[in-house]
C-alpha positions in Angstrom: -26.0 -42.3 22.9 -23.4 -42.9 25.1 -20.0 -41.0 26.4 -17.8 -42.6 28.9 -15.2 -40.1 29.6 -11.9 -40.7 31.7 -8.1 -40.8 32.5 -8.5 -37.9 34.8 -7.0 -37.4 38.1 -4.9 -35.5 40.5 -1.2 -34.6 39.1 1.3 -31.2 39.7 1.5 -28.5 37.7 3.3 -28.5 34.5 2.4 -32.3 34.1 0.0 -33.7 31.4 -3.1 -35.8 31.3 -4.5 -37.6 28.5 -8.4 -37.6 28.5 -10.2 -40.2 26.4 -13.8 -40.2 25.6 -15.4 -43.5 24.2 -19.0 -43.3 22.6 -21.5 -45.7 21.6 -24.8 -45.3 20.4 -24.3 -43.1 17.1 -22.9 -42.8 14.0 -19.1 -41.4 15.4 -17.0 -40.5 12.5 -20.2 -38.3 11.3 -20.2 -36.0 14.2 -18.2 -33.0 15.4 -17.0 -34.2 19.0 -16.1 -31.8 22.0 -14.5 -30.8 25.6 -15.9 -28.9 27.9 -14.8 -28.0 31.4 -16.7 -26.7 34.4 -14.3 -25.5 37.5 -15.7 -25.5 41.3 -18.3 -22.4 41.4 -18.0 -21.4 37.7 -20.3 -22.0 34.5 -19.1 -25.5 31.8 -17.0 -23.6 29.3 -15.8 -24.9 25.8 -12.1 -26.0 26.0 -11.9 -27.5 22.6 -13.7 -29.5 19.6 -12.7 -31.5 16.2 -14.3 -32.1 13.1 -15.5 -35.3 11.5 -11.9 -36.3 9.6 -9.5 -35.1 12.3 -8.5 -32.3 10.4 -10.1 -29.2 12.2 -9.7 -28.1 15.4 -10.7 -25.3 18.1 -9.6 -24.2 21.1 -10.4 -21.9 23.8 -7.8 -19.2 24.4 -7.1 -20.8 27.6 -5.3 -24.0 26.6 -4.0 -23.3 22.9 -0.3 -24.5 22.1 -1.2 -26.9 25.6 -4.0 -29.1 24.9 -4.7 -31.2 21.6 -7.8 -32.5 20.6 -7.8 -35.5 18.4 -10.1 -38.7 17.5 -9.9 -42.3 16.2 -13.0 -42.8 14.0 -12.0 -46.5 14.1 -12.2 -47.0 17.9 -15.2 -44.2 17.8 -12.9 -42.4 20.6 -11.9 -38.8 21.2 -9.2 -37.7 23.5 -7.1 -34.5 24.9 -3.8 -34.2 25.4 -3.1 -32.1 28.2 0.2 -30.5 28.8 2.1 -28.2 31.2 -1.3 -28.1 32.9 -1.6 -25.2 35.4 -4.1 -25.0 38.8 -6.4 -23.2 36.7 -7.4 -26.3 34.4 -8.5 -27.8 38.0 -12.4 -28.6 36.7 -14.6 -31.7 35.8 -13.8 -32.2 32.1 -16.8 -33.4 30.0 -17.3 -34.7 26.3 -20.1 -33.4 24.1 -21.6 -34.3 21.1 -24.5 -32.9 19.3 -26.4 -35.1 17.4 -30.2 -35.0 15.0 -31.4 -35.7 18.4 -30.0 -33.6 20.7 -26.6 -32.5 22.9 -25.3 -35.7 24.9 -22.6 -34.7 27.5 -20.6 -37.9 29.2 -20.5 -38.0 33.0 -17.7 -35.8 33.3 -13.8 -36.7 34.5 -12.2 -34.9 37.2 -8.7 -33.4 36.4 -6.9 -31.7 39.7 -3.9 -29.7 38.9 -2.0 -28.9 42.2 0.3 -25.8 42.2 
């Protein structure tokens, strides 16, 4: 199992960001895909995850009615929207995926939100 995330970077706040998360190596549309976020001297927190069809979707308290979550089981991607970002988003934002086999986490795609 693979996750490639990216489209981070370095942008002021009240901009957006749109993460994308390609997978290979498993069965995409069966599986419940997440993001997770782990800022400079803090522990990886959940920021937000999606069901198999789309259809559901959690966030953290942090980033509701700002970030969306959403998936294309044809291109076995997942992605987050990110808008009117604040400094406090500043973290390495990582996909997750848990699978029969295990969690995999992608390599992580740093997202800099200067005030």
């Amino acid at each position: 199992v693979q996750l490639q995330a990216s489209g981070g970077g370095l942008v002021q706040a009240g901009g957006s960001l749109r993460l994308s998360c390609a997978t290979s190596g498993l069965f995409f549309s069966s599986h419940v895909m997440g993001w997770f976020r782990q800022a400079p001297g803090k522990e990886r927190e959940f920021v937000s995850a999606i069901d198999l069809s789309g259809v559901t979707k959690r966030y953290a308290d942090s980033v509701k009615g700002r970030f969306t979550i959403s998936r294309d089981n044809v291109k076995n991607t997942v992605y987050l929207q990110m808008n009117s970002l604040k400094p406090e988003d500043t973290a390495v934002y990582y996909c997750n995926v848990v699978t029969g086999k295990g969690r995999y986490w992608g390599q992580g795609t740093r997202v800099t939100v200067s005030s």
